[in-house]
Backbone as a chain_set.jsonl record, in Angstrom:
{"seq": "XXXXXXXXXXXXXXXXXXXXXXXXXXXXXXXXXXXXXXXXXXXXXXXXXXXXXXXXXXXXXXXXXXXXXXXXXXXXXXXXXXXXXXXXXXXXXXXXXXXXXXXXXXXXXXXXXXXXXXXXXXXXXXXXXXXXXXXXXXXXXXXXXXXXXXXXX", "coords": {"N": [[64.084, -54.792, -31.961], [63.903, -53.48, -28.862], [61.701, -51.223, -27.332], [60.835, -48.426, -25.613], [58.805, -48.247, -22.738], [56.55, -46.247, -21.991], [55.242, -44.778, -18.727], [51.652, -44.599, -18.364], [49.616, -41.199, -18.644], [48.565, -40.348, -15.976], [46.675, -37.749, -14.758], [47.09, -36.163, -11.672], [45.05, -35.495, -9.47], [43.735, -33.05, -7.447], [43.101, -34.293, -3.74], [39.906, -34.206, -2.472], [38.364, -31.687, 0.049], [39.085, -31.704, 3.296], [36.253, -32.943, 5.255], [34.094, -31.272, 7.489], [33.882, -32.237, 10.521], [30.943, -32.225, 12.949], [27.995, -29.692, 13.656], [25.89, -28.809, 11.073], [26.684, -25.27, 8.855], [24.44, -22.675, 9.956], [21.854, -22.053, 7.939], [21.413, -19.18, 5.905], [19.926, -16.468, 5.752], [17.32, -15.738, 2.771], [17.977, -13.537, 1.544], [19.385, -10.145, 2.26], [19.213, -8.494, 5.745], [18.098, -5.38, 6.572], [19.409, -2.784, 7.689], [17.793, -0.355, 9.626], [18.336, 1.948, 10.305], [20.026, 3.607, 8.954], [19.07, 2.589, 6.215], [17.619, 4.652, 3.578], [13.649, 4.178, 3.513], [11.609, 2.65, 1.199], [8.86, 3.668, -0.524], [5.454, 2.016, -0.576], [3.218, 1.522, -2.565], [-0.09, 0.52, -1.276], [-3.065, -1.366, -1.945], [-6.28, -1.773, -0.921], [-9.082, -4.198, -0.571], [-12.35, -5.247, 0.089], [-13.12, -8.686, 0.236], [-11.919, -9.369, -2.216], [-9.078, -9.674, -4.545], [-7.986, -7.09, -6.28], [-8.492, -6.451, -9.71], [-6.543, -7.016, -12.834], [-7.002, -5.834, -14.696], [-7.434, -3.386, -13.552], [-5.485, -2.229, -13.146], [-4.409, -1.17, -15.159], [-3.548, 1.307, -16.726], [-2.206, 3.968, -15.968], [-1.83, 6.023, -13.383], [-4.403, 5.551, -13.146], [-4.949, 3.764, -10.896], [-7.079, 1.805, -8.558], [-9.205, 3.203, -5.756], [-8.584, 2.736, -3.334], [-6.185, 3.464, -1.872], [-3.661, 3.34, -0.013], [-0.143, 4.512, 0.922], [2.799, 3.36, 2.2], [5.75, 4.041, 3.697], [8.628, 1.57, 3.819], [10.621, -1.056, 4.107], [12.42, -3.424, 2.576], [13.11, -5.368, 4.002], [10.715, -6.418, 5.496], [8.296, -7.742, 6.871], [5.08, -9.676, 6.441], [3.17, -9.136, 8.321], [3.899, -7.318, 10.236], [2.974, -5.644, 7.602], [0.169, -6.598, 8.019], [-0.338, -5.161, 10.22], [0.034, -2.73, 10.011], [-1.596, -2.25, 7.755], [-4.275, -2.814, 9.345], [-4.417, -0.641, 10.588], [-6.034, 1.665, 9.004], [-7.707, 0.15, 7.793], [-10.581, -0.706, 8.242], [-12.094, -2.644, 8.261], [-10.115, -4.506, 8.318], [-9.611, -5.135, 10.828], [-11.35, -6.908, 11.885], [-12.066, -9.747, 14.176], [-12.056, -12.355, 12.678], [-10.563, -11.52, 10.207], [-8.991, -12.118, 7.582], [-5.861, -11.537, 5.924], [-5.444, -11.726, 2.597], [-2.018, -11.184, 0.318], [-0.526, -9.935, -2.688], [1.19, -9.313, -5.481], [1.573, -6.664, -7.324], [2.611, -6.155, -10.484], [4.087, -5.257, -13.706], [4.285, -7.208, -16.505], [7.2, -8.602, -18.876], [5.802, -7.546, -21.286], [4.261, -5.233, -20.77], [2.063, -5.689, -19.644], [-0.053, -5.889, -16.682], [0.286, -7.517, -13.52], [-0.817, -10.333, -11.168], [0.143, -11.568, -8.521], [-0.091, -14.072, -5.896], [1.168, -14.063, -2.99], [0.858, -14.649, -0.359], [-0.551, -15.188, 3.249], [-2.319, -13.567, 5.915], [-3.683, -13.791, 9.392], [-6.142, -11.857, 10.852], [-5.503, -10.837, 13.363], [-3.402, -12.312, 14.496], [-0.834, -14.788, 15.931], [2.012, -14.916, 15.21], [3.207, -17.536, 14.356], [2.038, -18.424, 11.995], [2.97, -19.677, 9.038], [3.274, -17.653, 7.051], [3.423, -15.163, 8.178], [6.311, -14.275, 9.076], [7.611, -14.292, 6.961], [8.885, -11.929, 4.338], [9.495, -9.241, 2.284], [11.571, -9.54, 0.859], [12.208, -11.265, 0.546], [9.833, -12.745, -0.911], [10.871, -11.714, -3.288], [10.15, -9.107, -3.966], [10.137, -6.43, -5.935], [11.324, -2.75, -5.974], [8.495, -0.417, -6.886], [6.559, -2.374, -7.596], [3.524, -3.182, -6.924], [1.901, -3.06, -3.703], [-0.937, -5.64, -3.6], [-3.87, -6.082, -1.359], [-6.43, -8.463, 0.038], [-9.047, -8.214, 1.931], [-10.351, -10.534, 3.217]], "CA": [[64.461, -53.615, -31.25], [62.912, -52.835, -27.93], [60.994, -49.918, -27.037], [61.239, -47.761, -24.37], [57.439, -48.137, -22.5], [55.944, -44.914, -21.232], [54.018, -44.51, -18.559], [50.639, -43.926, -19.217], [49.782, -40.052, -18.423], [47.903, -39.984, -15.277], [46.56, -36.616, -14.317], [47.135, -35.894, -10.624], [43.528, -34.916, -9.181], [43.388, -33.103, -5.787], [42.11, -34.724, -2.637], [38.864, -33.025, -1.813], [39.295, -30.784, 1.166], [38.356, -32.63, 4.893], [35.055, -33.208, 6.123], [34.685, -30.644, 8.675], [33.176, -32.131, 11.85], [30.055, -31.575, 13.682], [26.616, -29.955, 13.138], [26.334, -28.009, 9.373], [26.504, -23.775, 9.329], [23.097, -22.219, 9.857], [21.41, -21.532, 6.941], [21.916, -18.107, 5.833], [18.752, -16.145, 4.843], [18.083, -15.63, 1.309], [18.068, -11.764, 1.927], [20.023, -9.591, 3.439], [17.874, -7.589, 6.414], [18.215, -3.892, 5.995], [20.158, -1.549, 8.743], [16.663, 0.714, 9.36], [18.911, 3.343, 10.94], [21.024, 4.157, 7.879], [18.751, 2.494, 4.82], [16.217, 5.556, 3.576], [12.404, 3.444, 3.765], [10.808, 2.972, 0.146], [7.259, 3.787, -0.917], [4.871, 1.122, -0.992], [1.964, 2.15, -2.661], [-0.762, -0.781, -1.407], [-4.394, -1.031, -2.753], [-6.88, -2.741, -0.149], [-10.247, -4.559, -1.213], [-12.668, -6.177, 0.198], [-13.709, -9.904, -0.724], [-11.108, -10.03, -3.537], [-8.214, -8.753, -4.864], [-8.306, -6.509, -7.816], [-8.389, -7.528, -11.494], [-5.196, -7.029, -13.159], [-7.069, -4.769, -15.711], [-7.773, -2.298, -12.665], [-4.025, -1.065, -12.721], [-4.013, -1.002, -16.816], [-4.008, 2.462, -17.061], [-1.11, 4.709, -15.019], [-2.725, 7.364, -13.124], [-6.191, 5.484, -12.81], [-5.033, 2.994, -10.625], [-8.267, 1.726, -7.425], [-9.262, 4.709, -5.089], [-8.632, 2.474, -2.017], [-4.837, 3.154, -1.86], [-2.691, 3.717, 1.183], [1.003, 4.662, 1.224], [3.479, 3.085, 3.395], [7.14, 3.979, 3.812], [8.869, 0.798, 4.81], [11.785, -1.398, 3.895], [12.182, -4.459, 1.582], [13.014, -6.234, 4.903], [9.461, -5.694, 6.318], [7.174, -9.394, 7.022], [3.577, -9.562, 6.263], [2.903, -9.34, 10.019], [4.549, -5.794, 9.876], [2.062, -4.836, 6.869], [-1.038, -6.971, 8.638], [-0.773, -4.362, 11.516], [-0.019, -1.541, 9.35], [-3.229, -1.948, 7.14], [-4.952, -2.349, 10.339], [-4.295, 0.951, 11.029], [-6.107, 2.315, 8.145], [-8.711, -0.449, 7.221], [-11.552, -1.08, 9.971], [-12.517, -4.358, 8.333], [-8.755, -5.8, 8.461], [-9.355, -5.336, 12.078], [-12.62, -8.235, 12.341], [-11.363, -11.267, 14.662], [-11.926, -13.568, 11.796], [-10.31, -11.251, 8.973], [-7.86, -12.66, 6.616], [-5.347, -10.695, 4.761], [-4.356, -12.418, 1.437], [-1.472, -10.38, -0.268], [-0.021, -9.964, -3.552], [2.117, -8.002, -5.579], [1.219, -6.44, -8.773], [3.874, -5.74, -11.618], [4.236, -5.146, -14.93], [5.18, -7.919, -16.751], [7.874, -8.253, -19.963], [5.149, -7.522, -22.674], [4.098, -4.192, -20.118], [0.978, -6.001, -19.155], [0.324, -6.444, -15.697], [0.47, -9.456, -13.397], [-1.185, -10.19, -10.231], [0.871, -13.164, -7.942], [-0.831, -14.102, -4.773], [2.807, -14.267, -2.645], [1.005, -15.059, 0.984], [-1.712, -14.88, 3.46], [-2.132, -13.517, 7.334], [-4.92, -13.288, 9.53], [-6.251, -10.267, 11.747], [-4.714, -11.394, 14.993], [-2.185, -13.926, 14.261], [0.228, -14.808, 16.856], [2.878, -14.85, 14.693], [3.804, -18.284, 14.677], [1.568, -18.998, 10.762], [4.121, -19.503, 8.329], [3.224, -16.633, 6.037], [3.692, -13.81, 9.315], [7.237, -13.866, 9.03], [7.704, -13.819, 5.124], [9.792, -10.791, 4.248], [9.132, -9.16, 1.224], [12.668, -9.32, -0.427], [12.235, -12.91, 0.014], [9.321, -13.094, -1.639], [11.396, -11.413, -4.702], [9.97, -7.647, -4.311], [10.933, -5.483, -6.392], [10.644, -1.387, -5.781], [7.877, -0.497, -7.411], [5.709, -2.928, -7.627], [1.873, -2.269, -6.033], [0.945, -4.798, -3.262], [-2.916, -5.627, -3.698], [-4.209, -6.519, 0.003], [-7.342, -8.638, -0.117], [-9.253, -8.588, 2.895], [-11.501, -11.783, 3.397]], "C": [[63.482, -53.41, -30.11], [62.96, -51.341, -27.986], [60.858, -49.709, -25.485], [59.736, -47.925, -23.605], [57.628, -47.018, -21.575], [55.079, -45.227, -20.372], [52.978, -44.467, -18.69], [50.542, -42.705, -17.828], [48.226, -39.934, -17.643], [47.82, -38.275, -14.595], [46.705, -36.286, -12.583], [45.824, -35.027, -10.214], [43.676, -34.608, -7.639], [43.099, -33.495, -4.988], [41.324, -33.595, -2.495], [39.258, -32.572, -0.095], [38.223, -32.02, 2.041], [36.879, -32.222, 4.748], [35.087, -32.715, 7.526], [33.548, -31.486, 9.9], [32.135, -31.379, 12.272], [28.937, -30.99, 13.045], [27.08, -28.854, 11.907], [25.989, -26.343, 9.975], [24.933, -23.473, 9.403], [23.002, -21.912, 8.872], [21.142, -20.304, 6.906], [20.165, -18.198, 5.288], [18.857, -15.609, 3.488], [17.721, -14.234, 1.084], [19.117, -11.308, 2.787], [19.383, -8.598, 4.513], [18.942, -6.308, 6.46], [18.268, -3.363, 7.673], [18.871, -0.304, 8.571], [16.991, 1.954, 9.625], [19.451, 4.278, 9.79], [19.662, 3.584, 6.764], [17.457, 3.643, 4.905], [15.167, 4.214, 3.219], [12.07, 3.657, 1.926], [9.372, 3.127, 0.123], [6.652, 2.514, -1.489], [3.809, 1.518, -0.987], [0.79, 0.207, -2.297], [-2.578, -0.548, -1.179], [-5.407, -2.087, -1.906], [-8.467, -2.974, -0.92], [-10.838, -5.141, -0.545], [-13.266, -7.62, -0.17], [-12.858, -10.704, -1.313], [-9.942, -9.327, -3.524], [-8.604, -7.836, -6.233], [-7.958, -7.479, -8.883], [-6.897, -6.59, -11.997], [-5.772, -5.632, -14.235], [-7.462, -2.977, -14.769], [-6.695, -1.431, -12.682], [-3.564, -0.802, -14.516], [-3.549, -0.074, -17.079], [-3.277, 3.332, -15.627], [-1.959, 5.745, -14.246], [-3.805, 7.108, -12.529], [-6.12, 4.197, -12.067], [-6.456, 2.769, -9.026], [-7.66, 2.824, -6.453], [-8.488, 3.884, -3.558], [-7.096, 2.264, -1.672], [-4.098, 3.836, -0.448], [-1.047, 3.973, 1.182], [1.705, 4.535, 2.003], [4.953, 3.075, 2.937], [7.77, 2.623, 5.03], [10.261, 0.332, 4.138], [11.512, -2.644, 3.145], [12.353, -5.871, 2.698], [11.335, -6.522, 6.022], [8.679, -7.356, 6.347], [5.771, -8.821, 6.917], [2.95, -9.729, 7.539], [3.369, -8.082, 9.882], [3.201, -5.287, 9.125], [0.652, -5.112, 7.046], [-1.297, -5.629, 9.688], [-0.622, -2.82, 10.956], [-1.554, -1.334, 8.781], [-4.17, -2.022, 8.07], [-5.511, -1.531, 10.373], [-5.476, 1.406, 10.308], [-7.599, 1.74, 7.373], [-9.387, -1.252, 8.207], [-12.234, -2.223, 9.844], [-11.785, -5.283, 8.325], [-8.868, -6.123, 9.966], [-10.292, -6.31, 12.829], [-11.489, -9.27, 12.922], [-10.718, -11.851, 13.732], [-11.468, -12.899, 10.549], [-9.524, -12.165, 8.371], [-7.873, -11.598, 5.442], [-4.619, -11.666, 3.563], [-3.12, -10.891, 0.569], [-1.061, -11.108, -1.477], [0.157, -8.838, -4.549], [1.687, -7.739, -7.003], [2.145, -5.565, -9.43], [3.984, -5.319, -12.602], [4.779, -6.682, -15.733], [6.354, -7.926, -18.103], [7.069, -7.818, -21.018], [4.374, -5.964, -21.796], [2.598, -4.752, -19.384], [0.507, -6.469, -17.304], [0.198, -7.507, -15.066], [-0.242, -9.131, -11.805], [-1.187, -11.286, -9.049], [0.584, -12.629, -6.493], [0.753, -14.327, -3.968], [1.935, -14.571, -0.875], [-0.3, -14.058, 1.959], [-1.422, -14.745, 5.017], [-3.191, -13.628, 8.102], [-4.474, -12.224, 10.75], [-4.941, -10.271, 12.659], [-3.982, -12.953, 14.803], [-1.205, -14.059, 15.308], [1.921, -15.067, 16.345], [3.812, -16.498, 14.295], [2.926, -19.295, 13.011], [3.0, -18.75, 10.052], [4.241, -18.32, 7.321], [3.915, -14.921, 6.639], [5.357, -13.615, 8.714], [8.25, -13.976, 7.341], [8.329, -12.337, 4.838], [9.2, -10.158, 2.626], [10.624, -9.08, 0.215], [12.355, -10.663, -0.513], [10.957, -13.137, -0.608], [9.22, -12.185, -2.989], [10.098, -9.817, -4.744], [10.15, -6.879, -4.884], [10.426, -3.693, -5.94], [10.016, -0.938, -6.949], [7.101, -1.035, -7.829], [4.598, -2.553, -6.363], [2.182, -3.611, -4.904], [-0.608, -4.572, -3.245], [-3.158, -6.52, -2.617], [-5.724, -6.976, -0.179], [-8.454, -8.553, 1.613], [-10.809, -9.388, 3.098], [-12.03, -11.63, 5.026]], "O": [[62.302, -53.18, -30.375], [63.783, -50.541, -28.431], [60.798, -50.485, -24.531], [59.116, -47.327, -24.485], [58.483, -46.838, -20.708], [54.101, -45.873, -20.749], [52.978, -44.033, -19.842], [50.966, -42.835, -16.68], [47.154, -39.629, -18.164], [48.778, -37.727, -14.049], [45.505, -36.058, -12.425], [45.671, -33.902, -10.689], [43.734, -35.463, -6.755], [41.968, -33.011, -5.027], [41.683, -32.42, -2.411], [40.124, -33.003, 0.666], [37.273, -32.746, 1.747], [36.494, -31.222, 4.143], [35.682, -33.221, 8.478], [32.376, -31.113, 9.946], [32.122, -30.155, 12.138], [28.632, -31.473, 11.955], [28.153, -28.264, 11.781], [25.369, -26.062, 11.0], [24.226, -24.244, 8.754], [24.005, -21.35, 8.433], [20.525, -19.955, 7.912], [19.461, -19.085, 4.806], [19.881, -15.152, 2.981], [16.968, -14.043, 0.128], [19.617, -11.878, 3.757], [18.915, -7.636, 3.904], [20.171, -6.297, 6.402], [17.431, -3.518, 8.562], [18.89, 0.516, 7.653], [16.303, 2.939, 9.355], [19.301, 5.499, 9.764], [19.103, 4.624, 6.416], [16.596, 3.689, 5.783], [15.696, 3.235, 2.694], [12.291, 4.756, 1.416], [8.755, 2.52, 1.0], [7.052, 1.966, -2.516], [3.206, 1.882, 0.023], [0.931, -0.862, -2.89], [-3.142, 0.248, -0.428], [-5.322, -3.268, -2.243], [-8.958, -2.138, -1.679], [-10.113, -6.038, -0.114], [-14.062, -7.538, -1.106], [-12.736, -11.929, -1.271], [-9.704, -8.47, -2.673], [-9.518, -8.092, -7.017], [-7.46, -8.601, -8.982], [-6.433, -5.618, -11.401], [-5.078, -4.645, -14.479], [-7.66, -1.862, -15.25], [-6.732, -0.239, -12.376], [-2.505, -0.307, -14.904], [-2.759, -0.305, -17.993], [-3.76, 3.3, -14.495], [-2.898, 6.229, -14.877], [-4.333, 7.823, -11.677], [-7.002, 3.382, -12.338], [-6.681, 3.845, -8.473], [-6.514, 3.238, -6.276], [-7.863, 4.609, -2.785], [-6.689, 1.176, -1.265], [-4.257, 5.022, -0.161], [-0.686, 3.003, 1.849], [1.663, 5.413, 2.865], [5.38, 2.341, 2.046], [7.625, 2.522, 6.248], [10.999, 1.191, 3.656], [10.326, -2.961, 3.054], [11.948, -7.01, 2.467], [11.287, -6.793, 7.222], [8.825, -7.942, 5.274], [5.432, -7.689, 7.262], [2.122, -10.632, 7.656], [2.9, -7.743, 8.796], [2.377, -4.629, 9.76], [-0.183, -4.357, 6.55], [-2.433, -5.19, 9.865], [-1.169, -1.867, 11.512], [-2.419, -0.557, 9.185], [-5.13, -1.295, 7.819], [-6.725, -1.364, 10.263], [-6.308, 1.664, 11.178], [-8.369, 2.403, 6.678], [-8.939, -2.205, 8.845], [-12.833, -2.818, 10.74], [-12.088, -6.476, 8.321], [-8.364, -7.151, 10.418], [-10.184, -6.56, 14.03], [-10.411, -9.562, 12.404], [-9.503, -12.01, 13.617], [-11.851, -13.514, 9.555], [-9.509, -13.242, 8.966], [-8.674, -11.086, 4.66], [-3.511, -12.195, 3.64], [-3.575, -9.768, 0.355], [-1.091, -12.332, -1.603], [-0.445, -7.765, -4.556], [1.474, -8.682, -7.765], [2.435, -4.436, -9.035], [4.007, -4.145, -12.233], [5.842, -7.14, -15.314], [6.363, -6.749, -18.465], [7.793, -7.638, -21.997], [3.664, -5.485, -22.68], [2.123, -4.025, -18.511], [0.933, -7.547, -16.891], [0.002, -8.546, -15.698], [-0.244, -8.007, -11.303], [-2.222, -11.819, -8.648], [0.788, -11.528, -5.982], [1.539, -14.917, -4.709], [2.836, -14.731, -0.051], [-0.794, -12.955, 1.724], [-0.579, -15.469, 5.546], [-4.138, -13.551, 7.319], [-3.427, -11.882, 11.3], [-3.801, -9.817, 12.569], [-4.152, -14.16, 14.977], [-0.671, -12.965, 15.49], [2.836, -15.363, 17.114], [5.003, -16.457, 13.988], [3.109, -20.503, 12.858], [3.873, -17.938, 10.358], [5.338, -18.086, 6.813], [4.502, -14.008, 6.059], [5.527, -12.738, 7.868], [9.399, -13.676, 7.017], [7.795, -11.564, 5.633], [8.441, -10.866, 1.963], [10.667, -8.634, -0.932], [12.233, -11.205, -1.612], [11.077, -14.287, -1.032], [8.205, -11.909, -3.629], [9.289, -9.716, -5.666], [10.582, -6.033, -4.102], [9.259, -3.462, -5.625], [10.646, -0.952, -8.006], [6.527, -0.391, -8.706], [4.746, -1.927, -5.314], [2.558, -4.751, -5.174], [-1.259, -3.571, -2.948], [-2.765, -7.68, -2.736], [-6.469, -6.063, -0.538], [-7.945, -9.358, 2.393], [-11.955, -8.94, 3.114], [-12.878, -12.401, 5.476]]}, "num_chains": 1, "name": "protein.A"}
C-alpha cells in the first residue's frame, strides 16, 4: 500500500526588515534634559571639604550631618561644570587656579547604611572641554535626595 508523503512542516520566518541606508541615528542621551521653565528646581543639599571627602560615618546620624553645607536649587539636568561654578560662589578655596573639585554622591544604601561613590572630578577653571565638565547628574544615576560630598583638592 502506498502512503501519501507529507510535506515536512516548515515554519514560514519573516524576512528581517531592510537595511536602512546611510550614516546610523545619533545617539540619544541616556537622560532626558529638563524644560527649566516649567520643571520646579530640586534641593541639593552639598557638603564641601577640604583635602578629602567626608567619611561615610559623618552623615550616620540624620540631623548631625558636616557644618560645611550649602543648598542649591537646581535640576537633575545640571553638569558638574554648573555645580564647579556654583560652589565657587560660596567656597574661596574652590576658587585657587590649581583647585580640583572631586564629587560624589552620598546615599543610603539597602541595609540604611550610607555609601559614598566618587561619580567625577572638575577643576577650578576648566574650559569645559575635560570629560567630567559636562557629566549631568541624572546620568550619573542621581537620585533626589541624595547629599553630594564636594572635595576640594
Amino acid at each position: 500500500m502506498a502512503g501519501v508523503a507529507e510535506a515536512p512542516n516548515r515554519s514560514a520566518r519573516p524576512l528581517p526588515p531592510p537595511q536602512a541606508r546611510g550614516p546610523p541615528p545619533p545617539a540619544r542621551p541616556r537622560f532626558e534634559p529638563v524644560d527649566r521653565e516649567k520643571t520646579c528646581p530640586l534641593l541639593l543639599r552639598v557638603f564641601t571639604k577640604i583635602g578629602s571627602h567626608h567619611a561615610k560615618e559623618d552623615f550616620a546620624v540624620r540631623g548631625k550631618e558636616p557644618k560645611e553645607e550649602v543648598q542649591i536649587y537646581t535640576w537633575k539636568d545640571a553638569t558638574l561644570r554648573e555645580l564647579t561654578d556654583l560652589v565657587k560662589e560660596v567656597a574661596p578655596a574652590a576658587r585657587r587656579r590649581d583647585a580640583k573639585l572631586s564629587f560624589a554622591f552620598v546615599y543610603p544604601d539597602k541595609h540604611g547604611r550610607y555609601v559614598v561613590r566618587q561619580v567625577g572630578m572638575t577643576h577650578s577653571y576648566g574650559n569645559g572641554r575635560r570629560l567630567d565638565d559636562s557629566k549631568a547628574l541624572a546620568e550619573l544615576s542621581f537620585q533626589i535626595g541624595d547629599y553630594l560630598d564636594v572635595a576640594i583638592l
